[in-house]
PyMOL commands that place a pseudoatom at each C-alpha (Angstrom):
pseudoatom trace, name=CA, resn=UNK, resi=1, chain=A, elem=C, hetatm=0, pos=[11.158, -23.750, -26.344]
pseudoatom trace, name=CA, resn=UNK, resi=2, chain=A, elem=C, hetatm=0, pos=[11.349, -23.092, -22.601]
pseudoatom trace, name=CA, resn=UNK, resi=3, chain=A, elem=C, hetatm=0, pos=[12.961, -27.030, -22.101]
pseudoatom trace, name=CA, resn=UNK, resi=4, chain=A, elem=C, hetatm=0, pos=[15.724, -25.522, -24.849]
pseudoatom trace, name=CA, resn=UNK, resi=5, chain=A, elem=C, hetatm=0, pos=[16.173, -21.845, -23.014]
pseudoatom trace, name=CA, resn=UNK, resi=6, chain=A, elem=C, hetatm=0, pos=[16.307, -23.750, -19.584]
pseudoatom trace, name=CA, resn=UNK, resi=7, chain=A, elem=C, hetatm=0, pos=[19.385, -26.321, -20.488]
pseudoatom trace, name=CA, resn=UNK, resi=8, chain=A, elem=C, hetatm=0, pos=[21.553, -23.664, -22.117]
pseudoatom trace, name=CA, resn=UNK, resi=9, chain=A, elem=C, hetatm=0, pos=[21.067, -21.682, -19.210]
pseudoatom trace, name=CA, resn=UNK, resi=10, chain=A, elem=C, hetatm=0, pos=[22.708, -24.774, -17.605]
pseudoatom trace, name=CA, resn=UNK, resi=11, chain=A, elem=C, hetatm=0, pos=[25.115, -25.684, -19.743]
pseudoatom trace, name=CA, resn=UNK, resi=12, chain=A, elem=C, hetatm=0, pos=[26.367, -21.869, -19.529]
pseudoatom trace, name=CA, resn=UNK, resi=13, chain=A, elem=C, hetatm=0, pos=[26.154, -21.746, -16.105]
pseudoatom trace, name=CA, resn=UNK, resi=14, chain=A, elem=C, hetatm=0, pos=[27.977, -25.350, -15.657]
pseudoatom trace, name=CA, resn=UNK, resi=15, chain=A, elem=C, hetatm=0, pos=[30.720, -24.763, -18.401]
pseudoatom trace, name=CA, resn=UNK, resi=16, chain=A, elem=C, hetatm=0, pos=[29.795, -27.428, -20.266]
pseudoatom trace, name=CA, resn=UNK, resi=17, chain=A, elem=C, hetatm=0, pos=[26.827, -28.175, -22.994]
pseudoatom trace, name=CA, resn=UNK, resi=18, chain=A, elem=C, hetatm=0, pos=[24.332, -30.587, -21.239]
pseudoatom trace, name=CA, resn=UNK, resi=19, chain=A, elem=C, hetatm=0, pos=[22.531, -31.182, -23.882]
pseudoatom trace, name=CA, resn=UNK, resi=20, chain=A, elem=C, hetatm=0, pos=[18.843, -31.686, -24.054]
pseudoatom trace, name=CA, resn=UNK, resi=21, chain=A, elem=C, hetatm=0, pos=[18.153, -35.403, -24.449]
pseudoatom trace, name=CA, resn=UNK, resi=22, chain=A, elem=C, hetatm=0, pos=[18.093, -37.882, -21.933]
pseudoatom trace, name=CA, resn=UNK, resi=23, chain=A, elem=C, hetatm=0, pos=[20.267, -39.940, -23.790]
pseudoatom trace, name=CA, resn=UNK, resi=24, chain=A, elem=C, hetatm=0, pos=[23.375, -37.011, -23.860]
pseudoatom trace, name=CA, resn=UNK, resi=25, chain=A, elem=C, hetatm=0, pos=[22.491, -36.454, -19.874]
pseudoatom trace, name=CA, resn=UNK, resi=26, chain=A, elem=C, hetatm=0, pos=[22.843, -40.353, -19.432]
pseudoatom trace, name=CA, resn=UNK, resi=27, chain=A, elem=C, hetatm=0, pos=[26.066, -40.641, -20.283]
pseudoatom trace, name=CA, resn=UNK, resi=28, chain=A, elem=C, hetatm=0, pos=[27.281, -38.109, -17.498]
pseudoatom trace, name=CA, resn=UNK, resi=29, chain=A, elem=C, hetatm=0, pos=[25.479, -39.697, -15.140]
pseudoatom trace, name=CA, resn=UNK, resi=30, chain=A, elem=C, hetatm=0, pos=[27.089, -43.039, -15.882]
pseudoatom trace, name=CA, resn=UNK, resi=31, chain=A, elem=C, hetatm=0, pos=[30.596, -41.847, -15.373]
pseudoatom trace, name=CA, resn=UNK, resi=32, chain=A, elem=C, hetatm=0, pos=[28.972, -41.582, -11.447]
pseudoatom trace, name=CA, resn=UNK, resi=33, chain=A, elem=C, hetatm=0, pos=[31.365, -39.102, -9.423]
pseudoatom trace, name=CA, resn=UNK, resi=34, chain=A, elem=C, hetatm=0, pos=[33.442, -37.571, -12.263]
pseudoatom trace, name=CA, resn=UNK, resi=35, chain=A, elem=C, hetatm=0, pos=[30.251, -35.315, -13.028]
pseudoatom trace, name=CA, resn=UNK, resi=36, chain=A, elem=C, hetatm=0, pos=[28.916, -35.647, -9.739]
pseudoatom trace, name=CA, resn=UNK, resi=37, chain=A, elem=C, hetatm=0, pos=[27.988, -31.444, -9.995]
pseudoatom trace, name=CA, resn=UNK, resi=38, chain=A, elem=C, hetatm=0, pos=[26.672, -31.742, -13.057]
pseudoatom trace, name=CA, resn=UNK, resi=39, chain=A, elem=C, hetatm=0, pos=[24.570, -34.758, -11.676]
pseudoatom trace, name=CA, resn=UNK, resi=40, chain=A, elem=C, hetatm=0, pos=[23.379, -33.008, -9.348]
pseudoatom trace, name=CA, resn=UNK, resi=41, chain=A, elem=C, hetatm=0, pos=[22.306, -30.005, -11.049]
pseudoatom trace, name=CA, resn=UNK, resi=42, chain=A, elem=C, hetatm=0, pos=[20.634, -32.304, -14.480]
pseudoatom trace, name=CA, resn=UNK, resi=43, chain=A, elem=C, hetatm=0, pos=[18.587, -33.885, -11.503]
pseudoatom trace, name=CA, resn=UNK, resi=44, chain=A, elem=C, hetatm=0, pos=[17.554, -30.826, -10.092]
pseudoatom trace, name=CA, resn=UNK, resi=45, chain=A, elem=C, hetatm=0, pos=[16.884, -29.376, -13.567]
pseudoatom trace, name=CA, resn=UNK, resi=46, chain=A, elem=C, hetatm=0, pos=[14.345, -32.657, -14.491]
pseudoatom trace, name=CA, resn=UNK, resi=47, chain=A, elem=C, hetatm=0, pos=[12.789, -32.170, -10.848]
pseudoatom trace, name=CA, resn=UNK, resi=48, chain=A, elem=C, hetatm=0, pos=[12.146, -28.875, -11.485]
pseudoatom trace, name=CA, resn=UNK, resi=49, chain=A, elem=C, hetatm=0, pos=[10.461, -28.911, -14.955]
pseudoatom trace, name=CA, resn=UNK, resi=50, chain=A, elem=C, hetatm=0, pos=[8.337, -32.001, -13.809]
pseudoatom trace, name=CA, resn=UNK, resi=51, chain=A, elem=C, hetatm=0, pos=[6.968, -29.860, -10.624]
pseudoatom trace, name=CA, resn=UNK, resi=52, chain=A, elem=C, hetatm=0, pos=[6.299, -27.295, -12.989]
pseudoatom trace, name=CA, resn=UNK, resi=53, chain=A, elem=C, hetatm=0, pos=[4.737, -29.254, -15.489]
pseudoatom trace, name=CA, resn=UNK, resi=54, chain=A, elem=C, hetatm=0, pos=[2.391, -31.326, -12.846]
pseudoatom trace, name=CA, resn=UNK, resi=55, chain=A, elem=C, hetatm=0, pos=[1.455, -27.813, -11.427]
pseudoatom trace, name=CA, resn=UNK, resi=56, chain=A, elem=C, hetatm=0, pos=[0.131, -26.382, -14.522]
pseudoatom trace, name=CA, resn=UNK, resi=57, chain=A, elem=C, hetatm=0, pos=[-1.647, -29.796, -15.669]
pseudoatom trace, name=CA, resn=UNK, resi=58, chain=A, elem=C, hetatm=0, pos=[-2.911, -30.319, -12.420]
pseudoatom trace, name=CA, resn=UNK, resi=59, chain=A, elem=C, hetatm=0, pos=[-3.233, -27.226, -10.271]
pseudoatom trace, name=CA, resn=UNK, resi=60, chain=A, elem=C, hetatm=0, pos=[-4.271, -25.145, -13.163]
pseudoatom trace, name=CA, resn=UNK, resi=61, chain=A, elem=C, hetatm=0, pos=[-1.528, -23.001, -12.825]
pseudoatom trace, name=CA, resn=UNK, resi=62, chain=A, elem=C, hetatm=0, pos=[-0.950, -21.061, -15.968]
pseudoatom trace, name=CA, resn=UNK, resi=63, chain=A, elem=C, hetatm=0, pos=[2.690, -20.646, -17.276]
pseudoatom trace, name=CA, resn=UNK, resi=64, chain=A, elem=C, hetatm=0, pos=[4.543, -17.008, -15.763]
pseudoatom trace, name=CA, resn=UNK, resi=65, chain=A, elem=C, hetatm=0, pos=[7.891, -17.011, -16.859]
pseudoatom trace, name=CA, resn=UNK, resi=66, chain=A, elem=C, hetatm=0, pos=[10.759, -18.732, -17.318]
pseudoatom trace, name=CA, resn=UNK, resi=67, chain=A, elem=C, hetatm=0, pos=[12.779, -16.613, -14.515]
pseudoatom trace, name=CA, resn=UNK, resi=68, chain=A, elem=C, hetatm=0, pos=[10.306, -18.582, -11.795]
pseudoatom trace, name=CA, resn=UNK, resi=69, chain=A, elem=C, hetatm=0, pos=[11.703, -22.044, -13.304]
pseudoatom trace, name=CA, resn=UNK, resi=70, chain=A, elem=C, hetatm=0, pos=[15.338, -20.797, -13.139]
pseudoatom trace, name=CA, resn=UNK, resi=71, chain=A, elem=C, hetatm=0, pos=[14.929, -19.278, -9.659]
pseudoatom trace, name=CA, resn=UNK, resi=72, chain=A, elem=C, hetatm=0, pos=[12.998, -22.676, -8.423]
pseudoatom trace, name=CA, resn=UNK, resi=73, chain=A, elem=C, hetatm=0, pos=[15.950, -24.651, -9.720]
pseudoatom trace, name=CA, resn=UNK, resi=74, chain=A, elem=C, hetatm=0, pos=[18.753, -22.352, -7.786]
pseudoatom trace, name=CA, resn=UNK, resi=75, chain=A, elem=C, hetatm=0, pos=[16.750, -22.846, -5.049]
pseudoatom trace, name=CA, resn=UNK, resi=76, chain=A, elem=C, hetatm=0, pos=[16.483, -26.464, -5.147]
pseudoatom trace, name=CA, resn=UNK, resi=77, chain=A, elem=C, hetatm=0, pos=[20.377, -26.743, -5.686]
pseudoatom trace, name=CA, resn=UNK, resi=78, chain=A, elem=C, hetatm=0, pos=[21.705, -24.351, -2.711]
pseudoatom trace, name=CA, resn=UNK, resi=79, chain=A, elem=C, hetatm=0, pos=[19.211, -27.092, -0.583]
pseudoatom trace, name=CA, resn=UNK, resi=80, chain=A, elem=C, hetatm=0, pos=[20.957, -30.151, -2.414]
pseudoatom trace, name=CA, resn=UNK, resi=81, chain=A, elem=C, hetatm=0, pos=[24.467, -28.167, -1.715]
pseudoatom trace, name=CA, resn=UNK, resi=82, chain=A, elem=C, hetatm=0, pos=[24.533, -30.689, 1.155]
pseudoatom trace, name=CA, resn=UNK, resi=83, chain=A, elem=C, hetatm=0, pos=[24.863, -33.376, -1.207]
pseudoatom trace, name=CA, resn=UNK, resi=84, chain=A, elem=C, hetatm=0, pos=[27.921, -32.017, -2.508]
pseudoatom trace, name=CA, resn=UNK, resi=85, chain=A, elem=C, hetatm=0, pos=[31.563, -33.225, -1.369]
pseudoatom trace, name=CA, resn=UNK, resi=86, chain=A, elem=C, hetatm=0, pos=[33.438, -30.490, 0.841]
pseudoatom trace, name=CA, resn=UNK, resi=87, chain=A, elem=C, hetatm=0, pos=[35.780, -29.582, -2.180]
pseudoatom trace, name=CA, resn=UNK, resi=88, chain=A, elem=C, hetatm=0, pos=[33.071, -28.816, -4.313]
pseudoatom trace, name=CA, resn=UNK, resi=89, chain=A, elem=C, hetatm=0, pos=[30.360, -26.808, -2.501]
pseudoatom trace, name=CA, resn=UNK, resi=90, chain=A, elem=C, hetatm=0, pos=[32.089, -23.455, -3.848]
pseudoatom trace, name=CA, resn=UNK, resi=91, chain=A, elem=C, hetatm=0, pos=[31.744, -24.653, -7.551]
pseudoatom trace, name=CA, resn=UNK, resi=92, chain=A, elem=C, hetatm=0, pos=[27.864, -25.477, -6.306]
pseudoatom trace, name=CA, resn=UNK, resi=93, chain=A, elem=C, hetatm=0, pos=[27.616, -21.733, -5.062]
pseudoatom trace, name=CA, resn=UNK, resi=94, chain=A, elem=C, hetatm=0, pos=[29.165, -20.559, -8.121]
pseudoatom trace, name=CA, resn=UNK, resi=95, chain=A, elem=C, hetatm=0, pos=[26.248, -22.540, -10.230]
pseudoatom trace, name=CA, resn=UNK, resi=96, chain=A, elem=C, hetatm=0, pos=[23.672, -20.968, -8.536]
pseudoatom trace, name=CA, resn=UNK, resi=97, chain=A, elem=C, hetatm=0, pos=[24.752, -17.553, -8.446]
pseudoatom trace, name=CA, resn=UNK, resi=98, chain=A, elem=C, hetatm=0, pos=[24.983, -18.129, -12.586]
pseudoatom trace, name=CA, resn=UNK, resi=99, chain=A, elem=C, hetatm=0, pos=[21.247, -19.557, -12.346]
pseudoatom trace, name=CA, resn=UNK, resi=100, chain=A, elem=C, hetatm=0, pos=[19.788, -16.760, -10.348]
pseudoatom trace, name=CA, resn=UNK, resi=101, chain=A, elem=C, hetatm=0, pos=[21.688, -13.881, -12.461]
pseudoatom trace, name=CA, resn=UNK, resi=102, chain=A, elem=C, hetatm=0, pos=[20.315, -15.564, -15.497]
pseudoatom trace, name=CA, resn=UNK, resi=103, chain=A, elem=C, hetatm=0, pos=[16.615, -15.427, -14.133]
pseudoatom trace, name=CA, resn=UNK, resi=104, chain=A, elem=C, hetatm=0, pos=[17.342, -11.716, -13.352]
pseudoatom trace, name=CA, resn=UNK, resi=105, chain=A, elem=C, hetatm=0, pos=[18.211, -11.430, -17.076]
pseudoatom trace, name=CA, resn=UNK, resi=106, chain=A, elem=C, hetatm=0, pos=[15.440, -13.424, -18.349]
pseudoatom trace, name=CA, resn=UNK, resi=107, chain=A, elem=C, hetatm=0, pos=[12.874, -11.862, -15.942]
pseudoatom trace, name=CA, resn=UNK, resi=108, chain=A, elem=C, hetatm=0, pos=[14.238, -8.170, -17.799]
pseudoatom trace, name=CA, resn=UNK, resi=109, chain=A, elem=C, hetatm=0, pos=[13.492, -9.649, -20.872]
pseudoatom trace, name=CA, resn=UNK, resi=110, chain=A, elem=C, hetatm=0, pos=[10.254, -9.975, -22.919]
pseudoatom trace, name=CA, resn=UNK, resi=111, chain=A, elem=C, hetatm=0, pos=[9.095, -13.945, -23.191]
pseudoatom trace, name=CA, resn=UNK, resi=112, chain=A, elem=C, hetatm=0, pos=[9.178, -15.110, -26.819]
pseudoatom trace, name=CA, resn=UNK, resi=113, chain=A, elem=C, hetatm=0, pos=[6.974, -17.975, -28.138]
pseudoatom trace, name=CA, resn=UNK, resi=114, chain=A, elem=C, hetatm=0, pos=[6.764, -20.026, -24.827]
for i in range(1, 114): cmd.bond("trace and resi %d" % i, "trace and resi %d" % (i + 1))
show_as sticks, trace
zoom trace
């Protein structure tokens, strides 16, 4: 459930529907620098839920919310901005301001079946 909320977050907050297999993913990552934002933001998405997922199996740490996830990823993306070409670091800005209002809405919202 929270692997389903997190990419529609993303595919609303990129414009287009990511998907949530790696197969779907794979396929924008093999047309290289025609999705290179989208790359770049899938990437940080997967890094993002691993951490998470190796911190609760390993540290113990219990599951929060889903806001934390979404605010870890923006996070991780305005640091990766640096990776983006010139022309594009706006549209990067513009993804992460999407990402963090959406964790503002999902942190105002009670969690349902985690």
């Amino acid at each position: 459930m929270v692997v389903k909320q997190c990419w529609k977050v993303i595919s609303d907050a990129v414009g287009t529907i990511v998907g949530i297999d790696l197969a779907v993913i794979g396929q924008f990552w093999l047309s290289e620098k025609r999705h290179g934002i989208l790359n770049i933001v899938t990437s940080a998405v997967f890094w993002s839920i691993w951490k998470l997922r190796n911190e609760i199996l390993f540290q113990n740490i219990g599951w929060r919310s889903m806001d934390i996830l979404l605010y870890r990823m923006a996070g991780l993306l305005q640091n990766w901005a640096i990776l983006c070409p010139p022309e594009k670091k706006d549209l990067m800005k513009i993804i992460v301001k999407k990402i963090r209002a959406a964790a503002k809405m999902t942190f105002c919202l009670p969690e349902a079946g985690v």
